[in-house]
C-alpha positions as CSV (number, residue, x, y, z in Angstrom):
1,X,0.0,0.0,0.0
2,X,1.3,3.7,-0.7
3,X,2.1,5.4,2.2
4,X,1.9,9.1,3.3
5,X,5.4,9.3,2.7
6,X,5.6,7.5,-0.6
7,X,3.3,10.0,-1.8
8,X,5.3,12.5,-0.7
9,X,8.6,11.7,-1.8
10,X,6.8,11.2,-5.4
11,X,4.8,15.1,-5.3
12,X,8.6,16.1,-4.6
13,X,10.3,14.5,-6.9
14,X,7.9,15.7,-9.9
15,X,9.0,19.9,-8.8
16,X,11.8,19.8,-7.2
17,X,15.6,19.7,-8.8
18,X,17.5,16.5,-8.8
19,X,20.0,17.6,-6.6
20,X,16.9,18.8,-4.1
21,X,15.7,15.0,-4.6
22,X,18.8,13.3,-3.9
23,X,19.4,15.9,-0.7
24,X,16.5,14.7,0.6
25,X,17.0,10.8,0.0
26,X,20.5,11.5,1.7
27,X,19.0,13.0,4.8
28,X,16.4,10.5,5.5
29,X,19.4,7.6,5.2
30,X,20.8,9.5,7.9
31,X,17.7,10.1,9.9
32,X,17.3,6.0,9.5
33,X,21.0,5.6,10.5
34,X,21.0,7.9,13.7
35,X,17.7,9.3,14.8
36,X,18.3,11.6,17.2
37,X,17.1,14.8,17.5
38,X,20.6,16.6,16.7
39,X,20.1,15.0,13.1
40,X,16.9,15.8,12.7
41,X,17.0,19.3,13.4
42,X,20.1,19.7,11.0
43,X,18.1,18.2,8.2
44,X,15.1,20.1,9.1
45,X,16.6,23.5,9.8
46,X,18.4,23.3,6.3
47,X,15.2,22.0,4.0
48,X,14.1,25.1,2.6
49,X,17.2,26.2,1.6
50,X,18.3,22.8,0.0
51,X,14.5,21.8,-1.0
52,X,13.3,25.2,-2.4
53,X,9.8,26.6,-1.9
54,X,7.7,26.0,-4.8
55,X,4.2,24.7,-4.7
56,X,3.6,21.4,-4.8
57,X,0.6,21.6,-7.7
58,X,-0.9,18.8,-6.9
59,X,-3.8,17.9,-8.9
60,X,-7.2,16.1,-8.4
61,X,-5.8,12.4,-8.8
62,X,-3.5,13.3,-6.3
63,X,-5.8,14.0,-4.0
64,X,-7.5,11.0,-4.8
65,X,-4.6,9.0,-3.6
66,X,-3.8,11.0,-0.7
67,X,-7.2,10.2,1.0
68,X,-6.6,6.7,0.1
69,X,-3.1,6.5,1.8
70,X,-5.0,8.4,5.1
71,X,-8.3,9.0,5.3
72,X,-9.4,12.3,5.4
73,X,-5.6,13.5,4.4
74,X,-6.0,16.6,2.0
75,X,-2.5,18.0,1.4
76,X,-3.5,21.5,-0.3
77,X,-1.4,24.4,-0.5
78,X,1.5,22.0,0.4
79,X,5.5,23.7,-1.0
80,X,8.4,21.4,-1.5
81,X,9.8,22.5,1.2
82,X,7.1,21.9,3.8
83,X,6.5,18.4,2.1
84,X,10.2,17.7,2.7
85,X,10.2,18.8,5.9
86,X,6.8,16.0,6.9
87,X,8.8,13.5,5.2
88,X,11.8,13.9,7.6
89,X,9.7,14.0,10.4
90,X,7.9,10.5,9.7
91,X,11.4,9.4,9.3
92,X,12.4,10.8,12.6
93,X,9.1,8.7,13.7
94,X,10.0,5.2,13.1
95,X,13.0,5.9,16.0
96,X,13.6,4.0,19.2
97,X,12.7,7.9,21.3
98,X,9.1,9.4,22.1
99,X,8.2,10.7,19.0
100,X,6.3,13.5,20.8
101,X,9.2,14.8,22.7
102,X,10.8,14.7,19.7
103,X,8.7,17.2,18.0
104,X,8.2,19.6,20.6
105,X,12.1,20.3,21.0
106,X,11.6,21.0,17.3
107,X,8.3,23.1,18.3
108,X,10.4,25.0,20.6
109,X,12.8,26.8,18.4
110,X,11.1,26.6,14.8
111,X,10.6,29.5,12.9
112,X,7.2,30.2,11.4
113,X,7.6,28.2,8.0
114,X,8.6,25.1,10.3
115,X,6.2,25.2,12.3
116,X,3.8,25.5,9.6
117,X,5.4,22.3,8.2
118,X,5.1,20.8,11.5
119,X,1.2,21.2,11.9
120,X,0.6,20.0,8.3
121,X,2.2,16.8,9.0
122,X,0.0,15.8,12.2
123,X,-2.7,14.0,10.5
124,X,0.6,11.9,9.8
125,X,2.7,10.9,13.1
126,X,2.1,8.5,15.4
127,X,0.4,8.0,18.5
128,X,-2.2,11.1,18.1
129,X,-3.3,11.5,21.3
130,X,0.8,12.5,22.2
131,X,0.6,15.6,20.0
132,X,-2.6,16.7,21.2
133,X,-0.4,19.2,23.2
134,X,1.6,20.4,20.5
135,X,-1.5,20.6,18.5
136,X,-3.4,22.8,21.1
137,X,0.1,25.0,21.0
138,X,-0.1,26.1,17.1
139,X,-3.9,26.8,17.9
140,X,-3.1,29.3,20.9
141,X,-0.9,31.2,18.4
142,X,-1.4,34.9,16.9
143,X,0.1,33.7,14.0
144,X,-2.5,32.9,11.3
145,X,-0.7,30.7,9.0
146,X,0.3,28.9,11.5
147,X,-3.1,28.3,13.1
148,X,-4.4,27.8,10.2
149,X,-1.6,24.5,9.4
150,X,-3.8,23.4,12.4
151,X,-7.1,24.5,11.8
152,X,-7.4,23.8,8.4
153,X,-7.4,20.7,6.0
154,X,-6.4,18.8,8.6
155,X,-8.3,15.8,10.1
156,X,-6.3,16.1,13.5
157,X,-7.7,18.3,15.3
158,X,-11.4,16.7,14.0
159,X,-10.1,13.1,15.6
160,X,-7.9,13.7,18.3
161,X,-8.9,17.4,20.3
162,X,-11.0,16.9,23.0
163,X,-14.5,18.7,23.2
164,X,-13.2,22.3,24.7
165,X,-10.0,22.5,22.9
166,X,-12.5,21.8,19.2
167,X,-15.3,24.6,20.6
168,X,-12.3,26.8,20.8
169,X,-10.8,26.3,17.9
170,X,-13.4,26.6,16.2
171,X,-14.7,30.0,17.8
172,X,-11.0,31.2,17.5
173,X,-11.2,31.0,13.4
174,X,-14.5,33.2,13.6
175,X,-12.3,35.8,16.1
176,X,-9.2,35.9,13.4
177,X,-11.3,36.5,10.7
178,X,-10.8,32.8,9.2
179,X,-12.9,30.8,7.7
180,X,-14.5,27.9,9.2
181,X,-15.5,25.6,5.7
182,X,-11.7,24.3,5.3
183,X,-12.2,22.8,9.0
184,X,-12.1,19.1,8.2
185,X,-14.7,17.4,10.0
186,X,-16.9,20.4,10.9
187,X,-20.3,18.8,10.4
188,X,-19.5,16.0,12.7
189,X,-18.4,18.0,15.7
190,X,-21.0,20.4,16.1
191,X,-22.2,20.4,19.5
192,X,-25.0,22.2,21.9
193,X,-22.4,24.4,23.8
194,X,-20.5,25.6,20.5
195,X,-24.0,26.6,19.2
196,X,-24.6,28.1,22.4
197,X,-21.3,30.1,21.9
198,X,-21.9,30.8,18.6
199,X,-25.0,32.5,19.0
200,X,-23.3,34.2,22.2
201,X,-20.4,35.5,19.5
202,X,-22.9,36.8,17.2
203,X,-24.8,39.0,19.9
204,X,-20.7,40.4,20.3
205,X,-20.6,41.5,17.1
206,X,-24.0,43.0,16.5
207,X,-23.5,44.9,20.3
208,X,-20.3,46.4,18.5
209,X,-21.8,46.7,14.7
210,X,-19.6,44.2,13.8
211,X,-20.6,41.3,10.5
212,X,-21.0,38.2,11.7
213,X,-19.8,35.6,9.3
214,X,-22.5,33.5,7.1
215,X,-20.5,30.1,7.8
216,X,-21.5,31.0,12.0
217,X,-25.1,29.7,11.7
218,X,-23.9,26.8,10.2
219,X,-23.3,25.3,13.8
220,X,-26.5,26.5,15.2
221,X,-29.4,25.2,13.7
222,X,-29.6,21.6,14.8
223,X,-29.2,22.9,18.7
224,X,-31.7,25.7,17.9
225,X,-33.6,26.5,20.9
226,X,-35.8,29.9,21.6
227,X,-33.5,32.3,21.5
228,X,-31.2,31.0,18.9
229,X,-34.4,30.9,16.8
230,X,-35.1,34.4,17.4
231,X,-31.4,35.3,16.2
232,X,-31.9,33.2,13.1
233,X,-35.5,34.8,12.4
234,X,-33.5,38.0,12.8
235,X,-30.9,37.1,10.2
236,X,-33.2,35.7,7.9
237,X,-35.4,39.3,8.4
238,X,-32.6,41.6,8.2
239,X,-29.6,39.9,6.7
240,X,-27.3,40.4,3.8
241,X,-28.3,37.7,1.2
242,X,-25.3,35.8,2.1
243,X,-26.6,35.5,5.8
244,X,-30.2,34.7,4.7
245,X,-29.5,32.0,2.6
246,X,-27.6,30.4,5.9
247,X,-30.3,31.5,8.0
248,X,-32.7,29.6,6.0
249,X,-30.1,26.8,5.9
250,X,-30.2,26.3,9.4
251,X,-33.9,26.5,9.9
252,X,-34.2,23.7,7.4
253,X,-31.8,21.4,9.9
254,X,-33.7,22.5,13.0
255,X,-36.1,20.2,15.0
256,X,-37.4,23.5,16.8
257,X,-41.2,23.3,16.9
258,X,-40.7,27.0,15.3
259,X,-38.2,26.5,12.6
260,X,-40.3,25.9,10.3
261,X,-43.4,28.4,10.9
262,X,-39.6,30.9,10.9
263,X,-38.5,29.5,7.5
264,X,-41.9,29.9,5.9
265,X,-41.6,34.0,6.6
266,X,-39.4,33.3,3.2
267,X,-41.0,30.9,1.5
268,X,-38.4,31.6,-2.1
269,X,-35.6,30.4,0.6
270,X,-37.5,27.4,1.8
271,X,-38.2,26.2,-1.9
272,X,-34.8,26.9,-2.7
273,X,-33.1,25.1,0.2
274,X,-35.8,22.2,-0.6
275,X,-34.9,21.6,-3.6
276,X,-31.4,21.6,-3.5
277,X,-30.5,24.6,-5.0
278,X,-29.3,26.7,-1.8
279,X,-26.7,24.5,0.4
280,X,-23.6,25.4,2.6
281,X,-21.3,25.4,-0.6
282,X,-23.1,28.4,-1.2
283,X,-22.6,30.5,1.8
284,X,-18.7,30.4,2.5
285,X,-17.1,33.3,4.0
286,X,-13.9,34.9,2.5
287,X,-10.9,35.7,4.7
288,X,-9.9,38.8,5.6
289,X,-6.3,39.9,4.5
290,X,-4.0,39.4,7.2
């Protein structure tokens, strides 16, 4: 079976130079040879330089195989050097030492494109529940990219974060100005005290005539109760069209004995979201620029 790695190695090998390629088969003889943390953070420290930083382009197909090799695994955005860099570390992996310990030295004095690197790659290491603290880590940063190696297309934090740590990631993306549809695993995770929070958010940024982001109500209409169905009636009343359309959205996925009497105040939005022609593809948020 093709492994993470093999996949890997193969994206790398299609952009990056010869002398990149054979660098790189070089270091991870020597990671086999003598795993400890000294060699890793040699190779690791010197993989951009030696690597370069162009994008990996992969294509559909390759996505394709990625989810085969782990599901759930969607390498976008990934550069040859960051790819590199995960293959070293699932090198370093296979060693006799605490993987986890391991990585957090490396955690402790990377700069911002390692650790970016780093947080791609969890989906990837061993023993998962280890790294939950190291996870938990790149989410408390300021940095955005690097929360956002964390946050999104990444099943990790989806599988492995416990209940608190997922509410507050999530909530965190909304207070950054994120995104939340790159979030693997969203629509499995929702929960009654994130909607709670949500709706809690939302009454934060009307108080300061604030937006509130479409992609918000997405987590709320399954744990509607009165009040959160008097927020959505309110978006769905007095809305930008964006916000209606996940207003209505939300309504539709309610068991609220008034969801539906709200929905049918907009009975175009109700058809629309019936038939299939309104759904949460449609109301995705843009980032602001950082």
């Amino acid at each position: 079976m093709t492994t993470p790695g093999d996949l890997l190695a193969t994206w790398i090998a299609r952009r990056a130079t010869p002398e990149a390629v054979a660098w790189l088969a070089a270091k991870r003889a020597d990671i086999a040879r003598d795993p400890s943390a000294r060699t890793l953070a040699l190779a690791f420290s010197r993989a951009s330089r030696c690597m370069g930083k162009l994008d990996l382009a992969l294509v559909a197909s390759d996505l394709i195989a990625a989810d085969k090799a782990r599901p759930d695994w969607t390498p976008v955005d990934l550069s040859v050097d960051q790819a590199a860099r995960i293959v070293l570390l699932i090198e370093a992996a296979q060693g006799p030492e605490p993987f986890a310990a391991c990585l957090q030295g490396l955690v402790s004095t990377a700069d911002v494109g390692e650790l970016i690197a780093i947080y791609k790659g969890l989906p990837l290491y061993p023993d998962p529940p280890s790294l939950v603290s190291i996870a938990t880590s790149g989410l408390r940063t300021a940095m955005r990219a690097v929360f956002e190696a964390v946050a999104h297309h990444n099943p990790f934090p989806a599988e492995t974060l416990p209940q608190t740590a997922w509410n507050h990631m999530v909530l965190k993306t909304l207070f950054i100005d994120s995104v939340l549809h790159p979030i693997a695993g969203l629509d499995r995770r929702w929960n009654p005290e994130l909607a709670r929070t949500l709706c809690d958010y939302a009454h934060e940024r009307w108080a300061a005539h604030r937006p509130v982001a479409a992609e918000l109500w997405r987590g709320v209409g399954r744990f509607a109760d009165d009040a959160a169905i008097a927020d959505l009636a309110r978006v769905l009343s007095s809305g930008s069209e964006t916000e209606k359309m996940a207003a209505a959205l939300a309504l539709s996925e309610s068991h609220h004995p008034a969801a539906d009497r709200t929905l049918a105040l907009r009975p175009d939005l109700a058809a629309s979201v019936a038939a299939g022609r309104i759904t949460w593809n449609d109301v995705r948020d843009e980032p602001s620029a950082t």
